[in-house]
C-alpha positions in Angstrom: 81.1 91.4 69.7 84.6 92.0 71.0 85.8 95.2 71.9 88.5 96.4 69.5 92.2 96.7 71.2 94.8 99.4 70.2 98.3 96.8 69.9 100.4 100.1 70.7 99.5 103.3 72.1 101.4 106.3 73.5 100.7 107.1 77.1 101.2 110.4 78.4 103.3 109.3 81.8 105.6 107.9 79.4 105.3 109.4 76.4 109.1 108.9 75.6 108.3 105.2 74.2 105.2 103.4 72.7 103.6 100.7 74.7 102.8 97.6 73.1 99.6 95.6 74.5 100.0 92.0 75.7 98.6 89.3 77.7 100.9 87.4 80.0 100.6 85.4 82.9 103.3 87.1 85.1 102.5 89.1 87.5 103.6 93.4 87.4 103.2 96.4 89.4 101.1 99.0 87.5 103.1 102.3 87.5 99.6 104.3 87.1 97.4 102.8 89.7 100.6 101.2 91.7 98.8 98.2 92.3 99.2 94.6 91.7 98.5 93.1 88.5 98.0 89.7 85.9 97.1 89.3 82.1 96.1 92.1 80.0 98.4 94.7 80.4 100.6 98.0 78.3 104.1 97.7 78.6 107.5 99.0 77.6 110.0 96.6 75.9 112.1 99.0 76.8 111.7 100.2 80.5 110.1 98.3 83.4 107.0 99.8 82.9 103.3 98.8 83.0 99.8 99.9 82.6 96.8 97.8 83.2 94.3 98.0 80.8 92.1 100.0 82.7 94.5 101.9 83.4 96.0 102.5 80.4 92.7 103.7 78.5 90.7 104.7 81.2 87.5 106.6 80.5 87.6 110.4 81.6 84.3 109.6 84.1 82.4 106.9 85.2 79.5 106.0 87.1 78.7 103.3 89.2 75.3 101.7 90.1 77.0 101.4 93.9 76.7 105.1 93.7 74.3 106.2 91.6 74.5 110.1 92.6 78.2 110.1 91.8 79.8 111.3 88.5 83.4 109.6 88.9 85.8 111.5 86.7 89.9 109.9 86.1 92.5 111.5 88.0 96.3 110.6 87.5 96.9 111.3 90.9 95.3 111.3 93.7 93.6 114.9 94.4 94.0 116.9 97.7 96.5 116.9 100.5 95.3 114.2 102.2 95.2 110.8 101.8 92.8 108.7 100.2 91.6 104.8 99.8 89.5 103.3 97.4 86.2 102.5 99.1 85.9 99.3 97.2 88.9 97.5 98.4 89.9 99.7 101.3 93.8 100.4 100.3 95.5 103.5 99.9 95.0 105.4 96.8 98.7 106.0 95.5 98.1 106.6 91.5 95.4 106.9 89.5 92.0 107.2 90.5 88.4 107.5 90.4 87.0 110.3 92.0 83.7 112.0 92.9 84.2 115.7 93.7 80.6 115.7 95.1 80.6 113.0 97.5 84.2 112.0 97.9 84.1 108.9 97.2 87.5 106.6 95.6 87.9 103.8 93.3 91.1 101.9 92.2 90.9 101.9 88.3 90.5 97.7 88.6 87.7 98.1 91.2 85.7 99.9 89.2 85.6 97.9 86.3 85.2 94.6 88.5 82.7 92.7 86.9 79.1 92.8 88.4 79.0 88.8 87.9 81.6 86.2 88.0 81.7 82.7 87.0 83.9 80.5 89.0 83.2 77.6 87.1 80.4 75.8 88.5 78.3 79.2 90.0 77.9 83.0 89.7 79.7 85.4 92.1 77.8 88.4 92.3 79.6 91.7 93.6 77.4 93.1 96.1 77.6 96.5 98.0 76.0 95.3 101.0 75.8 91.3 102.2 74.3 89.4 105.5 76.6 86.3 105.4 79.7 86.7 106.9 82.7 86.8 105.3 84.5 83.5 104.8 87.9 85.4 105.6 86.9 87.5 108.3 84.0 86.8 109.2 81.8 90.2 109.3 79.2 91.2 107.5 77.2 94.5 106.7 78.7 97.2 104.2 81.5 96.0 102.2 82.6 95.5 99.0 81.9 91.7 97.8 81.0 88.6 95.9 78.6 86.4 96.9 77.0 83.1 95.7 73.8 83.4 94.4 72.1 81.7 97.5 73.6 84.4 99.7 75.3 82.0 102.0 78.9 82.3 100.4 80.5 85.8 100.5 84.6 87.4 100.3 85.0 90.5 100.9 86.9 92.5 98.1 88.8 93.8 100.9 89.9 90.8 102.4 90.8 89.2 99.3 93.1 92.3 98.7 95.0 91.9 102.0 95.4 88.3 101.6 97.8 89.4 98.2 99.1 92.3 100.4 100.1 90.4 102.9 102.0 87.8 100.8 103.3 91.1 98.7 104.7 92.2 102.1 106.1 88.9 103.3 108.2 89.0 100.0 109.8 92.6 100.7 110.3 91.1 104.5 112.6 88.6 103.2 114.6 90.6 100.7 113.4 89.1 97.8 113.2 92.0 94.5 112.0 90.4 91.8 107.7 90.6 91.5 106.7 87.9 90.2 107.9 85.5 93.2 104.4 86.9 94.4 103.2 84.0 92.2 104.5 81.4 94.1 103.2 83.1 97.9 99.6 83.9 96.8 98.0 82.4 100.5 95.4 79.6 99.9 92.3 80.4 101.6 92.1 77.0 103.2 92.4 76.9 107.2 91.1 80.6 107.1 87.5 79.9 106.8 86.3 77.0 109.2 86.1 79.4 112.1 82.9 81.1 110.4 80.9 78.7 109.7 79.2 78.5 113.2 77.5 75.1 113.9 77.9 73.7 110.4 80.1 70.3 110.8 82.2 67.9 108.5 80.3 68.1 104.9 79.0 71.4 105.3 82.5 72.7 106.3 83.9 70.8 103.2 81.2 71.8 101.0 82.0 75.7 102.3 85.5 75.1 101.8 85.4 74.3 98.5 83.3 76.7 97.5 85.7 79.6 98.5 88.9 78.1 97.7 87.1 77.8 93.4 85.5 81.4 94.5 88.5 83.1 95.1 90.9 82.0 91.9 88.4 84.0 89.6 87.7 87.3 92.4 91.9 87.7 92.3 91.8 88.0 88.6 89.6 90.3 88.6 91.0 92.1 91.1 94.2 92.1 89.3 93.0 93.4 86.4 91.6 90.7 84.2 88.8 88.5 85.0 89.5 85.9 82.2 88.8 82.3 82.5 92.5 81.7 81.2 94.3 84.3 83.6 91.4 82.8 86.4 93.0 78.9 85.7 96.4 80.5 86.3 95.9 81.3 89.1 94.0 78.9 90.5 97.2 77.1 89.8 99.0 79.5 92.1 97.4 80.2 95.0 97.1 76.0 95.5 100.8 76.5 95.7 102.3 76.5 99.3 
């Protein structure tokens, strides 16, 4: 049973115009959350303004089976004086949020709806608190947000895949381009990141490993960004093989 979807809402931080729901594969900058994002989305036809989907109808708390003592309730901004990162992905907190008063804890609107399983096609990814196979990005272990294979032998961090689309997103502003979307084309492939983790595994193993997280990571983006769809996930699959 699919969940029914408002096509137009009025949003209180901008309240001057409706916004009308859609499903594109371009990539936008949430002006709630102020992070990255692909596919579902609320925008303004007539300003350059975007709401994810979570963002955009968020529920007033949440609680997540991470922290099961926690009662996250929404917040448009973040609260206090100092500042705050989401403890799923590790970036800065700049717009709305989940927060627990009791234990302090953040959460990006996106990371925490990611999905507790992902299918990349041929295996389930499942996202995991804690893991004790290293990273194929950085190559640590222990607490973490991140999705792992089944067998427990293939794991990204959340975090990792974040700064990989942070650093691209940075690289862009470096160079002077202005227009978002020419993140599409700079989304890093994973490839030649990952062979220095895989201790003494040689030649297959390393190809089988490979693999693995390059079909991983196309469907752990998505979600990141907002919407783990198999459509939005074969888009950008397509992207990040891009050089």
């Amino acid at each position: 049973m699919k969940m029914k979807v408002d096509k137009e809402i009025i949003h209180y931080s901008h309240s001057q115009h409706r916004l009308k729901f859609e499903c594109s594969d371009a990539l936008f900058n949430c002006d709630g959350c102020k992070e990255a994002g692909i596919g579902a989305r609320y925008k303004c036809d007539i300003c350059d303004f975007d709401l994810h989907k979570n963002c955009a109808t968020p529920s007033p708390t949440l609680n997540h089976p991470f922290y099961r003592k926690c009662n996250f309730q929404f917040y448009s901004r973040p609260p206090g004086d100092k500042m705050r990162y989401c403890d799923a992905c590790g970036q800065d907190v700049l717009g709305f949020v989940y927060h627990c008063n009791s234990c302090g804890f953040d959460l990006h609107p996106c990371c925490a709806c990611l999905p507790p399983v992902l299918n990349d096609g041929e295996r389930n990814l499942y996202l995991s608190l804690k893991v004790s196979a290293a990273c194929h990005r950085c190559g640590r272990k222990g607490i973490g947000w991140s999705y792992r294979s089944e067998c427990k032998k293939y794991n990204l961090h959340v975090s990792c895949v974040k700064d990989m689309l942070m650093e691209s997103w940075q690289e862009i502003y470096d160079s002077g381009a202005k227009k978002i979307n020419e993140l599409q084309t700079r989304i890093p492939k994973l490839k030649g990141q990952v062979r220095s983790y895989h201790g003494n595994a040689k030649g297959g193993k390393v190809m089988k490993c490979c693999e693995m997280a390059g079909m991983a990571i196309k469907v752990i983006v998505s979600a990141i960004l907002g919407d783990p769809t198999a459509i939005i996930g074969a888009v950008v699959g397509a992207l990040i093989s891009k050089k």
